[in-house]
C-alpha positions in Angstrom: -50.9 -65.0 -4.7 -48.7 -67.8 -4.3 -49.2 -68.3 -0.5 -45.6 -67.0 0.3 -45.6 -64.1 3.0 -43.7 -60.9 1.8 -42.7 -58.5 4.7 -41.4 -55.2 3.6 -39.8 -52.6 5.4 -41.1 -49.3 3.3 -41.6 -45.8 3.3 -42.9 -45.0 0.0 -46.8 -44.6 0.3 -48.2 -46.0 -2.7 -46.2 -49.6 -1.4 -48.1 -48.4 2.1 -51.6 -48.1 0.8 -51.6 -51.5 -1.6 -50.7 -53.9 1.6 -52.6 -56.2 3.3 -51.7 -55.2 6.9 -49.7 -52.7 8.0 -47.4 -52.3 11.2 -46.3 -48.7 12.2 -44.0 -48.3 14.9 -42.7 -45.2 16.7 -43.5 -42.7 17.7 -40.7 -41.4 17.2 -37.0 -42.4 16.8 -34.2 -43.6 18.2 -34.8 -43.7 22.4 -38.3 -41.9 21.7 -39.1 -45.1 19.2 -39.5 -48.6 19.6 -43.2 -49.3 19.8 -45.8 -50.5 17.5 -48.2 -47.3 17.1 -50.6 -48.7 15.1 -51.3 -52.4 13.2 -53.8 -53.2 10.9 -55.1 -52.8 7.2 -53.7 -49.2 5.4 -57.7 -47.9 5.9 -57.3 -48.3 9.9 -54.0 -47.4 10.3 -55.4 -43.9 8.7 -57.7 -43.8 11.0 -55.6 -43.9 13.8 -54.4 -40.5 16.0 -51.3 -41.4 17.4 -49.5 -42.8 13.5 -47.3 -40.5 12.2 -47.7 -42.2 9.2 -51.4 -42.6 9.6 -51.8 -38.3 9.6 -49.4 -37.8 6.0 -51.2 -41.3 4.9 -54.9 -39.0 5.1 -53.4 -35.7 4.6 -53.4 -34.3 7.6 -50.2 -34.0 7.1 -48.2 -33.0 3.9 -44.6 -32.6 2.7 -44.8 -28.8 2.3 -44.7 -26.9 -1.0 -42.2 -24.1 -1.5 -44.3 -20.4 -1.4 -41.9 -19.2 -4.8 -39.6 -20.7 -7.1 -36.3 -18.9 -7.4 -35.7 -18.1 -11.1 -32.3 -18.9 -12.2 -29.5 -16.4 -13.1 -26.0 -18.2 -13.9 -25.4 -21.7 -14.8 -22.7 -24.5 -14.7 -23.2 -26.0 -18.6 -21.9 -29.8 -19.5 -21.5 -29.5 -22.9 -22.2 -33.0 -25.3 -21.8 -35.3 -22.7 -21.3 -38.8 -23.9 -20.5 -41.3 -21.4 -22.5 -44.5 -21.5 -26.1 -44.2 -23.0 -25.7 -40.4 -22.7 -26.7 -38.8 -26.6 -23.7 -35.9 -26.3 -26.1 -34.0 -24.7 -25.9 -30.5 -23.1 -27.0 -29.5 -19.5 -27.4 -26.4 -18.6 -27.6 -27.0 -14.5 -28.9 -23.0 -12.6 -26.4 -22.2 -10.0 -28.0 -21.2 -6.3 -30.7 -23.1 -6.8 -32.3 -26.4 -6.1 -32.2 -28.8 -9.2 -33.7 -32.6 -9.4 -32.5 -34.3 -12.2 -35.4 -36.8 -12.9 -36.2 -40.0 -14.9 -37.0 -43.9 -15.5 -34.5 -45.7 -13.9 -31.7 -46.5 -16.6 -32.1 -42.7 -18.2 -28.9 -41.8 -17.3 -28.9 -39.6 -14.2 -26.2 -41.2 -12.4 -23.8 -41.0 -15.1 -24.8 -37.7 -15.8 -24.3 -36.3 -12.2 -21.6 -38.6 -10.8 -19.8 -39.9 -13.4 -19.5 -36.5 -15.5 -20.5 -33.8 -13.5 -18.6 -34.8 -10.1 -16.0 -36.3 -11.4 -15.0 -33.4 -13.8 -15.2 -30.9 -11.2 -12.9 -33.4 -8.8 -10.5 -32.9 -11.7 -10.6 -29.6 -12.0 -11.1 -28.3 -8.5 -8.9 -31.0 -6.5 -6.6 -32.3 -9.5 -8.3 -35.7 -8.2 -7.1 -38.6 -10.7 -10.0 -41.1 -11.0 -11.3 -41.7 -14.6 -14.3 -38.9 -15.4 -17.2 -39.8 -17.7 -16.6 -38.2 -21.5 -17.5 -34.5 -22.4 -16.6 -31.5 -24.4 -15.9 -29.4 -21.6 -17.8 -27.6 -18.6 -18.3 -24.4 -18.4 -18.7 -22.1 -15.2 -16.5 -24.0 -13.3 -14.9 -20.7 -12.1 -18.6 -19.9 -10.6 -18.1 -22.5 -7.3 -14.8 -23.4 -5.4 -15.9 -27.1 -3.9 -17.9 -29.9 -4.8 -19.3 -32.3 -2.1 -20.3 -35.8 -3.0 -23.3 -35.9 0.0 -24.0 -40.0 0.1 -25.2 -42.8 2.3 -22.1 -44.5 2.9 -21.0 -44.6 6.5 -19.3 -42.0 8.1 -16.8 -44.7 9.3 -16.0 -48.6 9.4 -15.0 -49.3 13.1 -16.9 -48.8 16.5 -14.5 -45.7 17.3 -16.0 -43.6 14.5 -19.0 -41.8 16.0 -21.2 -38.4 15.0 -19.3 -36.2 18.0 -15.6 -37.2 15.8 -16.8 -36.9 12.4 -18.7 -33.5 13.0 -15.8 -32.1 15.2 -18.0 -31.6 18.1 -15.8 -33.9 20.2 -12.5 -31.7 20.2 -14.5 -29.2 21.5 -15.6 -31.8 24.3 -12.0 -32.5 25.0 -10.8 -29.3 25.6 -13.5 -28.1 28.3 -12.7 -31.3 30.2 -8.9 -30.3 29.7 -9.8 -27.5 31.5 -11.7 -28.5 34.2 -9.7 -27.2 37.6 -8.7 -31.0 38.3 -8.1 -32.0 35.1 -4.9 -29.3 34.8 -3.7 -30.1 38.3 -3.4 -34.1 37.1 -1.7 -32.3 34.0 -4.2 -33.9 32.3 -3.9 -32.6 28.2 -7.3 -32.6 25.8 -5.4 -35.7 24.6 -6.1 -37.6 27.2 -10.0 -37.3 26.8 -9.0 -39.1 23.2 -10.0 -43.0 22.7 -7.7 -43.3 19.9 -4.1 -43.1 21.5 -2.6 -44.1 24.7 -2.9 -42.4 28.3 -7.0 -42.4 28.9 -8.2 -44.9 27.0 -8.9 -48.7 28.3 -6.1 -50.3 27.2 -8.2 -53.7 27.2 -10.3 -52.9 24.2 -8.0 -49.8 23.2 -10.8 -47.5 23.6 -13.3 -49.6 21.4 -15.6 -50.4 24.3 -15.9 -53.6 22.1 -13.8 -56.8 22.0 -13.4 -58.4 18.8 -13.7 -62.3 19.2 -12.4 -63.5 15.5 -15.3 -66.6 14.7 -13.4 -68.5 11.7 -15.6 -69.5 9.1 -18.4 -67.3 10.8 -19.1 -63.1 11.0 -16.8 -61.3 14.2 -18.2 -61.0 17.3 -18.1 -58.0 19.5 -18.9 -58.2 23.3 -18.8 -55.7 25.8 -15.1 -55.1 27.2 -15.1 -56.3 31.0 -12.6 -53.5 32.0 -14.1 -50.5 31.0 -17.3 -51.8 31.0 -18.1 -50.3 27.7 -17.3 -47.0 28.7 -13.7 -46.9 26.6 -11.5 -44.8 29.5 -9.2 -45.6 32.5 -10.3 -45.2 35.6 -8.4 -42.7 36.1 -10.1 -40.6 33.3 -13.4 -41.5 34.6 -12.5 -39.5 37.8 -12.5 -35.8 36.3 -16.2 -34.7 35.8 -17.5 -31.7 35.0 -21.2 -30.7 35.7 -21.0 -34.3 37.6 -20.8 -36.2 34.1 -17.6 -37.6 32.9 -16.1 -38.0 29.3 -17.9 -41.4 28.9 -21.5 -40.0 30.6 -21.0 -37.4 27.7 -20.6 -39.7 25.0 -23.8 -41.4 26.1 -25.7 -37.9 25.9 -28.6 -37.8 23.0 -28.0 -34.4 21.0 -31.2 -33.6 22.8 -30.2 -34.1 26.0 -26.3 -32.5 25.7 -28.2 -29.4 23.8 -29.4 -29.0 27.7 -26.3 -30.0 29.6 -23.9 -27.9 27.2 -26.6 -24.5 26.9 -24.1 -21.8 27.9 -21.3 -23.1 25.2 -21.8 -21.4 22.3 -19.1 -23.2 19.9 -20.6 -26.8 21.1 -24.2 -25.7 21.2 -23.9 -24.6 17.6 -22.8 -27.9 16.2 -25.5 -30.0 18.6 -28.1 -27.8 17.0 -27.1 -28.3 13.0 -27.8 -32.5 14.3 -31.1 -31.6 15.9 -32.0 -29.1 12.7 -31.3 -32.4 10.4 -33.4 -34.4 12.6 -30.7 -36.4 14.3 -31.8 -34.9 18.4 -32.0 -38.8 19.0 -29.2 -40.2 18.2 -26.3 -40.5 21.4 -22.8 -38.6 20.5 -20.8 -41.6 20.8 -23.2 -43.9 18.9 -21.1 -46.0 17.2 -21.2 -45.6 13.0 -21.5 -49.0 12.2 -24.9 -49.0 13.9 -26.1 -45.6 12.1 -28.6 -46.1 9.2 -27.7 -45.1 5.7 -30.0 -42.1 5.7 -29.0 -41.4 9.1 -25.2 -41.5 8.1 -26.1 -39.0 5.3 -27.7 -36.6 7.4 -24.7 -36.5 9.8 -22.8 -35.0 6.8 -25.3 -32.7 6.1 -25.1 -31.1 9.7 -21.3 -31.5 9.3 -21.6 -28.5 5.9 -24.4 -27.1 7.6 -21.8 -26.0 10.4 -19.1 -24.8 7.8 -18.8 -20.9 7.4 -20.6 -20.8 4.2 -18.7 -19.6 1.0 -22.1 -19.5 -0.9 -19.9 -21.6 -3.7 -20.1 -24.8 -3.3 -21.7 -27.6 -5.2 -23.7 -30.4 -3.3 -24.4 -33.3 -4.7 -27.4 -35.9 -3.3 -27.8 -39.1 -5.0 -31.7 -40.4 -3.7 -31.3 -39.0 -0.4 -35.1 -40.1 0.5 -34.1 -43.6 0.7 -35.1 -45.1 3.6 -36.4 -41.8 5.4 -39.9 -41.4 6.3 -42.4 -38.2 5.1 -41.4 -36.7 8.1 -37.6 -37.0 7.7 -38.1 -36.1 3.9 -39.5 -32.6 5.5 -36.2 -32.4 7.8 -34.0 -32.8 4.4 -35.8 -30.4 2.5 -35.5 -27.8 5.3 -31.8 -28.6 5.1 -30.6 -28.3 1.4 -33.2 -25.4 1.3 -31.2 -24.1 4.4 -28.0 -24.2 2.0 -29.5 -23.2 -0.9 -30.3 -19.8 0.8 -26.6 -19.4 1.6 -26.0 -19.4 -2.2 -25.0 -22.8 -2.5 -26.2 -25.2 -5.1 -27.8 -28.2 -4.5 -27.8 -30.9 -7.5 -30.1 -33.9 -6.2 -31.1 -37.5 -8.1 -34.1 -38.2 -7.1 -37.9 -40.4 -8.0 -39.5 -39.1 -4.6 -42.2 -36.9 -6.4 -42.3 -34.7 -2.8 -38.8 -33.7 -3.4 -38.9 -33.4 -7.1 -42.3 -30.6 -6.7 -40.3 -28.5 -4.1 -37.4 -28.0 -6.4 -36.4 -25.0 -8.1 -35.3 -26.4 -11.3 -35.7 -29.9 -12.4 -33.6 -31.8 -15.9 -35.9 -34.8 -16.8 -33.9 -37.5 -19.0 -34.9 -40.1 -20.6 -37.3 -41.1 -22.5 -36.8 -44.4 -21.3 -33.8 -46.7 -19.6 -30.8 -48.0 -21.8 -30.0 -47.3 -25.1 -33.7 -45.6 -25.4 -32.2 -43.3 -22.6 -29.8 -40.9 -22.4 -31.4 -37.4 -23.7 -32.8 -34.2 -22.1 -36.6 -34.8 -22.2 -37.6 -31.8 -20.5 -36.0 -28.5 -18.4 -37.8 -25.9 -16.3 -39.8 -25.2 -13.3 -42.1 -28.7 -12.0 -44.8 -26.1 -13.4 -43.0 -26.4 -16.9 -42.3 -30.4 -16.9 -46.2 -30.9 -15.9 -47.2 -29.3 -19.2 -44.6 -31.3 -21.0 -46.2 -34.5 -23.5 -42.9 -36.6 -23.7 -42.6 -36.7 -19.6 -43.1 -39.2 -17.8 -42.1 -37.4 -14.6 -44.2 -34.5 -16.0 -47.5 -37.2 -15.9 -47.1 -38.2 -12.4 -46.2 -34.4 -11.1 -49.0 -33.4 -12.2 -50.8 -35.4 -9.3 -48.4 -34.9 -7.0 -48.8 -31.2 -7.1 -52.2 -31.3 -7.4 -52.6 -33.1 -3.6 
């Protein structure tokens, strides 16, 4: 109103529906993405076939409700947790199921879930020593034998770190090339296929890819090694192929793409299909993780437990995992911790996106407001149950939300 331009990049649809103009771009992501869809005001951008965002935007499209609610059986109970503007309250949180813990921002969620509930269990379960947040005690601790801290921080801090290492998928890599009929008549070891220690890798960059060029008084700059051209191995290494691509034409693969290439190998088609189930097919293997998103990061580690043998015991713990994804990638993530969920793992998730709170089994609202007017339980039960509640706020808005 001032006569400043705002540009926002957004997901969330009411922020959608109240601008001026809209620019949707896609269609898809990654090397399918890259284009603008769709421009115009929110009313045409509805109107238009090929916007993802235009079909959930008119409902052609919805975030998908679950057909039942699984009752719960056992819980995990924080008893009079006090930590911050918590009110010594007790949680009962239903283990095997889907929870949201809800509220105003300021209720006390966080401190609730991270600061009491994980970092209790860390004690407990990994005799971890960081400070926990103040309770009486938690019982049912004996129920689950991990908790996992699922967040958006990157999966690593240096070019090298890339979804084929973090997942595992890239031992699995090395060995078949270590067994490629040339490979073992250079004597050529799985360690060789490695960029992180001597033999194969470009000793120019050291198997970055990337030169660092220190600016003083300005950011680092990386620039493509001359060597190696980017491609982090020796010549030498470059030479052994198998199926006519070498180490480096791997790395460059989509998950799409190696799903193909790699069909008939059962141990590395199994982990390329946890990234496409989490909605990752477009990402390359070697991609490096300083240039994954924050959602994208997150959903890495999700196919990284999705490929564990499941002990149907652990804890997972998802602080506003929607942020940044789009309806369509909020449908992915729900498929996913449901997929857990059904292995008898429990999923504890902080979350304001009202399409994840209505699809979850069990939902603790605190509140009633932020700060010192914070910090109780304001309601417990099915989304059913917080709809009919008078003191929620959550309950007033998933009312609509369940109602669409």
């Amino acid at each position: 109103d001032l006569g400043n331009t705002v540009v926002v990049v957004e997901h969330d649809e009411e922020t959608i529906r109240t601008a001026d103009y809209v620019i949707d771009m896609g269609p898809g992501a990654g090397i399918h993405g890259g284009q603008i869809v769709a421009q115009g005001t929110p009313q045409e951008i509805m109107k238009s076939d090929q916007s993802l965002t235009g079909l959930y935007l008119r409902r052609e499209r919805t975030i998908s409700l679950p057909k039942r609610h699984r009752p719960p059986k056992k819980f995990l109970t924080i008893l009079e947790a006090s930590e911050n503007n918590l009110k010594g309250i007790t949680v009962k949180i239903p283990l095997g199921l889907f929870t949201c813990i809800t509220g105003v921002s300021g209720s006390g969620k966080s401190t609730l879930v991270l600061e009491v509930l994980y970092k209790n269990l860390a004690q407990q379960l990994y005799y971890a020593h960081a400070r926990s947040g103040a309770c009486k005690a938690i019982l049912g601790v004996a129920e689950i034998d991990k908790v996992i801290n699922i967040d958006q921080s990157p999966i690593g801090r240096t070019p090298r770190s890339n979804p084929a290492t973090y997942t595992g998928l890239f031992t699995y890599i090395r060995d078949l090339f270590a067994q490629v009929p040339e490979s073992r008549m250079r004597g050529y070891k799985a360690g060789r296929y490695s960029f992180n220690v001597k033999g194969g890798r470009c000793e120019a960059c050291q198997g970055d890819g990337l030169i660092k060029i220190e600016m003083h008084f300005l950011p680092d700059v990386y620039v493509t090694c001359e060597v190696c051209k980017g491609k982090r191995y020796s010549r030498e290494t470059l030479e052994i192929k198998y199926k006519d691509k070498n180490i480096a034409d791997v790395l460059d693969m989509t998950v799409d793409q190696a799903l193909t290439f790699f069909e008939h190998i059962p141990h590395i088609r199994a982990k390329l299909l946890t990234l496409r189930d989490v909605g990752l097919g477009y990402i390359h293997l070697g991609q490096s993780a300083t240039t994954l998103s924050g959602g994208e990061a997150q959903r890495v580690k999700l196919s990284k437990e999705l490929s564990r043998r499941a002990t149907g015991r652990t804890l997972y713990i998802l602080d506003e995992p929607t942020t940044g994804l789009h309806f369509a990638d909020i449908q992915k993530l729900l498929d996913v911790l449901n997929c857990l969920v059904d292995a008898g793992n429990t999923v504890v998730v902080i979350e304001h996106n009202l399409d994840v709170v209505k699809n979850a089994d069990w939902i603790i609202d605190l509140g009633p407001e932020g700060g010192n007017r914070g910090g109780e339980v304001v309601a417990v039960g099915t989304p059913e149950e917080i709809c009919r509640h008078p003191r929620s706020y959550t309950g007033q808005y998933l009312q609509k939300a369940l109602s669409t």
